[in-house]
C-alpha positions, 0 to 999 in steps of 0.5 A: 716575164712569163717563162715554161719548158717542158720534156715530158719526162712524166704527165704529171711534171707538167704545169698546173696552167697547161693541158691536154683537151679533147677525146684523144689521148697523150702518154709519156714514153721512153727508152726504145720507144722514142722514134729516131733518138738521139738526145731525147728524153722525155717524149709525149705521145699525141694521138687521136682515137678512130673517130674521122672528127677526132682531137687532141691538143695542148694548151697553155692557160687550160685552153683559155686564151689569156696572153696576147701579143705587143708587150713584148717579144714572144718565142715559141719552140718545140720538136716534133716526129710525125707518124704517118703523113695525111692522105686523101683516106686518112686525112687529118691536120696538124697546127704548132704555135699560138692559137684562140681556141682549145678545140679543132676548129678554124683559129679566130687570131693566132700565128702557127705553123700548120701541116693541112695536106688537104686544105681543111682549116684556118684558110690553107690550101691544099698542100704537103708543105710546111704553111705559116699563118697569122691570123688576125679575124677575119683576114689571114697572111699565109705562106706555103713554104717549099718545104715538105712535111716529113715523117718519121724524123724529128723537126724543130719549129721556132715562132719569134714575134717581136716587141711590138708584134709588127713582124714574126720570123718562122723557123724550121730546123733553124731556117727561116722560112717565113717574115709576116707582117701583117694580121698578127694578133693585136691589140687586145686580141688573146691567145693561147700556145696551142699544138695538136692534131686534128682528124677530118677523114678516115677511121685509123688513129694518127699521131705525132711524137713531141720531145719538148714545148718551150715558150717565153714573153720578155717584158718590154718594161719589167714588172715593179 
């Protein structure tokens, strides 16, 4: 069983197999610093510098796709806060959940939520809803949820991929939004738990607040 969560209460709590890649930056806050808070403690900071082509994600593995789907139920979950939605000046794009690659570019297998108001990567169309995608290469099942993206607000998003990985349920805020199944991830196709954002327009820094990752694999046939 692999098994991680964290609440960001320091940078420096987090695991040794997950981190931080790109050119942006991540910082830990706190206190009246946390947008909107209720019952959060710990909360990361996710935000890109000026640069239009700019990056930052998290990842699990050190941004090596080591896990892969079929041997057992995997969950994703985490709680976002979004900054200041994406515009046709300040366009940028927002992935959450299970990915091939550490960087910013167009997923070669993997199964998230995305928010890419302009349609710019992993074969969204242009939309302000919350989409959901499996993506086995090079074809793709997506869905655009009736559901907008919001800023300013925290909002949970789930990923349940079943022991076989033959179906996987997308949650938001404990609604599901979403069933696929078809183009997920399998066999022998590895990923990574991913979550970030990425710039593709304009030259103002954009950023989301993150309060928790969590992420688990239950064997289907424990270890001996």
């Amino acid at each position: 069983m692999i098994s991680f969560f964290t609440d960001f209460l320091s940078i420096n709590a987090i695991d040794g197999l997950n981190s931080f890649q790109s050119g942006g930056t991540a910082g830990v806050v706190g206190g009246t610093l946390i947008p909107n808070r209720t019952n959060q403690q710990g909360v990361v900071f996710l935000q890109t510098s000026t640069l239009a082509a700019n990056y930052i994600n998290y990842c699990s593995c050190q941004g090596s796709a080591q896990f892969w789907p079929g041997n057992g139920v995997w969950n994703y979950e985490t709680s976002i806060n979004i900054n200041n939605l994406s515009t046709a000046a300040e366009r940028y794009r927002l992935i959450f959940g299970f990915g091939s690659g550490s960087g910013s570019s167009s997923e070669t297998d993997g199964v998230f939520f995305t928010y890419d108001e302009g349609g710019t990567a992993n074969g969204t169309t242009a939309s302000p809803n919350w989409q959901c995608v499996t993506q086995l290469s090079p074809t793709r099942t997506l869905t655009t949820t009736t559901t907008a993206v919001t800023a300013s607000a925290w909002n949970k998003l789930r990923i349940e991929i079943n022991a076989a990985a033959t179906s996987v349920a997308f949650y938001l805020n404990g609604t599901l939004v979403a069933t696929h199944t078809t183009n997920i991830p399998i066999p022998n196709r590895y990923i990574l738990v991913k979550q970030g954002i990425a710039k593709t327009i304009g030259t103002t820094s954009r950023g989301f607040y993150c309060d928790y990752i969590g992420y688990e694999n239950i064997l289907t046939t424990p270890r001996t």
